[in-house]
N, C-alpha and C positions, 0 to 999 in steps of 0.2 A: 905246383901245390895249389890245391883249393882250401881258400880258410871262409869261412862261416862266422860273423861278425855278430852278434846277439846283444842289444842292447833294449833296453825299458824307456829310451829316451824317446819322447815324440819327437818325428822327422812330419816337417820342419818346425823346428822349435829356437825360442830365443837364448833356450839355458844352456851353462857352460858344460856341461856334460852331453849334450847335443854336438855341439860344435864340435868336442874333442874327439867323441867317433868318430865324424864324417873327416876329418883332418887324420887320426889313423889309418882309417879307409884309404887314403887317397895315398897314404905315406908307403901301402905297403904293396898299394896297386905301379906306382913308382917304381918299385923294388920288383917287378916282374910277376906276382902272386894274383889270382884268379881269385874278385874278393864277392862275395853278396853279403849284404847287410840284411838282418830281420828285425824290426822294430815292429811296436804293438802300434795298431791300426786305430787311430784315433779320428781322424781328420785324412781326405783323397790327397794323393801323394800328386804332388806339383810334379810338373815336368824337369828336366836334367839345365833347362837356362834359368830356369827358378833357382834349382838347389844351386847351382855354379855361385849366383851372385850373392843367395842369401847367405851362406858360406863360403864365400871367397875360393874355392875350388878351382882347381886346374882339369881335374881328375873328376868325374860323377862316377861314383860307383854305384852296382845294379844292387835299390831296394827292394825290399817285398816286406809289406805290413800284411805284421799276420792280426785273426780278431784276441782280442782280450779283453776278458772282464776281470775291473777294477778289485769286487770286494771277492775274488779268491786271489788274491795277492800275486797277479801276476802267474801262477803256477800255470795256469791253462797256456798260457802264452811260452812258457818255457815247454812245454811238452809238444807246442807246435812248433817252437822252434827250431830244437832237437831234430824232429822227424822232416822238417822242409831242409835242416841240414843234413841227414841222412839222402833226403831225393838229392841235393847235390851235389854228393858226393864230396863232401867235406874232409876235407885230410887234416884240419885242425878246426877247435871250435876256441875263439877270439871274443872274451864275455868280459863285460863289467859286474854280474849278476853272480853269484854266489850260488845262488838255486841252480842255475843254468850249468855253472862249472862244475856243481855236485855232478848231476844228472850224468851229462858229457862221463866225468872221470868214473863214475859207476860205469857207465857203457865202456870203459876202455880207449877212449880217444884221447889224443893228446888235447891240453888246452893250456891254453894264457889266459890269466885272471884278472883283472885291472883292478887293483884297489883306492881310492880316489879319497875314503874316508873310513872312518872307524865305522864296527858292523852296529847297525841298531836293534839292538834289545839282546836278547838271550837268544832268538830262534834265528836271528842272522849268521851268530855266534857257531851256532848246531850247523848252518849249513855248510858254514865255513870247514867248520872241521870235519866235515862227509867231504868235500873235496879233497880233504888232505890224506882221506885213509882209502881215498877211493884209490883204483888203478890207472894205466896208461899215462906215457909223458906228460909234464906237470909241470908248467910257472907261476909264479904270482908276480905279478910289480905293483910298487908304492909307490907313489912318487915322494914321498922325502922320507928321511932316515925316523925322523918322529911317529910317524903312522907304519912302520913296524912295530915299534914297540908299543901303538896303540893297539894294533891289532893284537898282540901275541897276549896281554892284559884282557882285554873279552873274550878273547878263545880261551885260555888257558892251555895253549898248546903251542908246542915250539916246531918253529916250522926249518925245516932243512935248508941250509942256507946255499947249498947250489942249485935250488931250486926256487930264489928269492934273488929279486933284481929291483935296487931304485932306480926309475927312469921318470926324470920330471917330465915335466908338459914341456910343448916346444914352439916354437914358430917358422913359418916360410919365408924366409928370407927373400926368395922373390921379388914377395908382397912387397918388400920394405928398399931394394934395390932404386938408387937413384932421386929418393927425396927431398921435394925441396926446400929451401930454406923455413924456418920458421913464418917470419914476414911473406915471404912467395905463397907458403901452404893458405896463410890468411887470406891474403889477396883473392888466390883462384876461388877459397869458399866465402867469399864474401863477407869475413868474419871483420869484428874490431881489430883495429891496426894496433894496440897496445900490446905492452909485455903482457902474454896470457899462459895463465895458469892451467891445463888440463887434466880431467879425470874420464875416462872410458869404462864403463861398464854395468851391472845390475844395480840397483839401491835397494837392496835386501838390507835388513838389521844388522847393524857392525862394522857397513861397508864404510861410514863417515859423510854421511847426507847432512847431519847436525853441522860438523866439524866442516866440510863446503860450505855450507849456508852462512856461516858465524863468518868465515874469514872473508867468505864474498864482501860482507858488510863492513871489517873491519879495513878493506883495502880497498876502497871506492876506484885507483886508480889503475887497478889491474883489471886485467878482464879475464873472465873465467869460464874456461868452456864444460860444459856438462854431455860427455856422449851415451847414448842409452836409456835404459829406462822401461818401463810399462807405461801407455799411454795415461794409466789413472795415477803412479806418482809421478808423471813429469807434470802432470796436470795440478794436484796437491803443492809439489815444488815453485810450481811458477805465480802461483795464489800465494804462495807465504813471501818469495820473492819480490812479488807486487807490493803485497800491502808495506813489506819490510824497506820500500821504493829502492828495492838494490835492481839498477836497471847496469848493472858490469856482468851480468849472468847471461850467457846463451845456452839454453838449455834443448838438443836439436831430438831427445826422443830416440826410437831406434834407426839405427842405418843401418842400409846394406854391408854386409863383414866387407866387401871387397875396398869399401871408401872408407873404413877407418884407419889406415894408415898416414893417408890424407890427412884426415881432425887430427891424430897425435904427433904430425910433423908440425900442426901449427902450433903446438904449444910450446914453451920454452923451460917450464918443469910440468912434469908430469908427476899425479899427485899416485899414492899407492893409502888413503887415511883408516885403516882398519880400527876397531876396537878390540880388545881382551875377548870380546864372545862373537863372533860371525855367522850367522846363520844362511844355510846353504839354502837352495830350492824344495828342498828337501823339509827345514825348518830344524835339521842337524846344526848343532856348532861347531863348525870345524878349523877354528882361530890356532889350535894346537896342529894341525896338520895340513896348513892350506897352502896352496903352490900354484897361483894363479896365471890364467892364458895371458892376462895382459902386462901380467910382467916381465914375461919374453919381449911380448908385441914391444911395451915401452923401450928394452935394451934395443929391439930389431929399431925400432925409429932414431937411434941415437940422439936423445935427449933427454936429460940431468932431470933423475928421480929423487923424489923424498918419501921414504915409506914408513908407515908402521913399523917398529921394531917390534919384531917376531920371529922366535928362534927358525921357525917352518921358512919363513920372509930369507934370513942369512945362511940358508943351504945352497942359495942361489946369489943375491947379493952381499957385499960387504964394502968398506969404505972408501975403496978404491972406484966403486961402478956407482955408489948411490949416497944419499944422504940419509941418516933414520931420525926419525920423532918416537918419541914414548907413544904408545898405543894406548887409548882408553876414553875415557867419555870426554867431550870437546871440553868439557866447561876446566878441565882439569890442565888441558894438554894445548890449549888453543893458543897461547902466550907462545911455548915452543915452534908450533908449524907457525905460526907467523913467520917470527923473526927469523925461520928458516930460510923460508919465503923472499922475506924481504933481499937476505944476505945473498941467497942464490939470483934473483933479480939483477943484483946491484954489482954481478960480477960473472960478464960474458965469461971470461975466460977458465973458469973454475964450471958452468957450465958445460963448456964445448970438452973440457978435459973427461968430467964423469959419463959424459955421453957418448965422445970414441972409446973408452974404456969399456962401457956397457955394450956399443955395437961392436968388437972386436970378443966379450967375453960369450956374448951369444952364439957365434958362429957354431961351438959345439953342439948348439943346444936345438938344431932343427928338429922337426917333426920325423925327417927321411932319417935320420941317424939313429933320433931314436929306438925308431922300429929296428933298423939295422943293428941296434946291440940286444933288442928282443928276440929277432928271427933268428940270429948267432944260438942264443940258448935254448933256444924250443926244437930249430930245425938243425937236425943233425947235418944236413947237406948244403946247410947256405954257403957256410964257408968256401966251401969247396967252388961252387957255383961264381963267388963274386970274384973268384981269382982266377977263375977261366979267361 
């Protein structure tokens, strides 16, 4: 089978919805399927050792950026995407895009739809439900049980539910195979030898950049690592960090996806600090329905999480794999992640417990599985195929 991958994310790109195609991509090229991806043409596509390391990839699959222009919404880009999956020969089309899965299911192809958040405005809404009255095989996935019921609220339409699959985000266990110790991880990257606290990821609004900054300063003796970033807020970060003389902060910017397993072995909690509102790349809040990549990554690293509590947050963890804080502005909640902080610090062995619990609850949760309970409900013939 040829599947047609259609995504609006720029390749290569920093954002989480970037990453999680090319990690589809690779999950279902794994699984034996003939994959091309089409993303809009923004910037000349790196070569296959580029994407490998910028994405942690085992697997490059074959891109092709088609053109798009920005202020027709994308729609030109879906009508070439369509017809470059027609030339080849596309036996499913594989969308993030709601336009794109309309399009497809008017044409009569099968398609899988990836839902990742609630639709924006009314007219996402409208495409949504052309997909669902359109023809030809038909899935949607969400990844948490919340963002159904967000969606079925802005559509106003109720979607058939053997045609509806939760499939969270996943991780490559690979990656995460053989880590070493806390102390060791520090060592090799040169890091402070101290108990250190770690956070991985974007500093969008809601992620808890406040709530790092305050506790950095509130616990001089820990050391805090910061991975990720845009170079202009690691830059704003490290100026308020200065003047604030909290010198316990490494703050390393972006890295290659393939060495962040690395930075999150060196940490000995791993922080999850969300707020009540989250805003995605997008400038969507999606606090009610988020299920983020690094909170696999944290369980794959086996090491003792404290997260936002957030009902989206407990479809995945609960008290056995993690610890939770109240979610919400620092100045409210700051008292709590401390003394969390402090308690988990002060007590390796309640650590090392929530952390084989976390690596041992992820094992289901790879990227290859996922796809494999996808391709079960789209392709009439997987079944068949993986028991030969």
């Amino acid at each position: 089978m040829k599947i047609a991958l259609v995504t609006n994310s720029r390749i290569p790109s920093l954002t989480a919805n970037s990453i999680q195609a090319l990690k589809v991509a690779q999950a279902l090229m794994q699984l034996g399927y003939q994959i091309k991806v089409f993303a809009p043409k923004e910037a000349p596509l790196p070569d296959s050792q580029f994407l490998m390391a910028h994405y942690g990839l085992r697997l490059v699959p074959d891109v092709e950026l088609l053109p798009s222009i920005r202020r027709l919404k994308r729609l030109d880009f879906i009508l070439r995407a369509q017809r470059a999956a027609d030339k080849f020969n596309a036996d499913l089309i594989y969308t993030w895009l709601p336009q794109s899965a309309a399009l497809a299911s008017r044409l009569g192809r099968p398609v899988v739809l990836e839902m990742h958040a609630d639709n924006s405005g009314k007219l996402g809404a409208w495409w949504m439900r052309q997909f669902w009255r359109g023809g030809g095989r038909k899935l949607m996935t969400v990844t948490v049980s919340a963002l159904e019921k967000a969606l079925r609220r802005s559509t106003k339409f109720e979607f058939p539910k053997e045609a509806l699959l939760i499939a969270p985000n996943g991780v490559e266990l690979e990656r995460y195979a053989d880590l070493p110790s806390p102390p060791e991880a520090r060592r090799r990257l040169n890091l402070n030898e101290n108990l250190t606290v770690g956070f991985t990821g974007h500093i969008y609004p809601g992620r808890g950049a406040d709530l790092l900054f305050e506790l950095a300063k509130r616990l001089p003796a820990v050391n805090f690592l910061w991975v990720g970033g845009s170079p202009e807020l690691v830059g704003e970060w490290q100026k308020k960090l200065r003047d604030a003389n909290a010198t316990n902060v490494t703050m390393t910017g972006f890295v290659q996806h393939e060495v962040v397993p690395l930075y999150q072995a060196a940490a000995d909690v791993l922080l999850m600090p969300y707020s009540r509102s989250i805003a995605a790349s997008s400038g969507q809040d999606i606090a009610e329905v988020i299920n983020p990549m690094k909170m696999f990554e944290y369980m794959a690293a086996g090491r003792s999480i404290l997260s936002a509590d957030l009902p989206s947050i407990r479809e995945v963890l609960n008290e056995g794999n993690a610890v939770f804080c109240e979610a919400g502005d620092w100045q409210t909640v700051i008292d709590e992640w401390q003394l969390e902080i402090e308690s988990l610090l002060a007590d390796e062995a309640r650590r090392f417990a929530l952390g084989a619990q976390a690596r041992k609850d992820v094992e289901r949760l790879t990227w290859l599985k996922r796809e494999e309970r996808i391709m079960e409900k789209i392709d009439p013939s997987f079944r068949a195929k993986r028991e030969i």
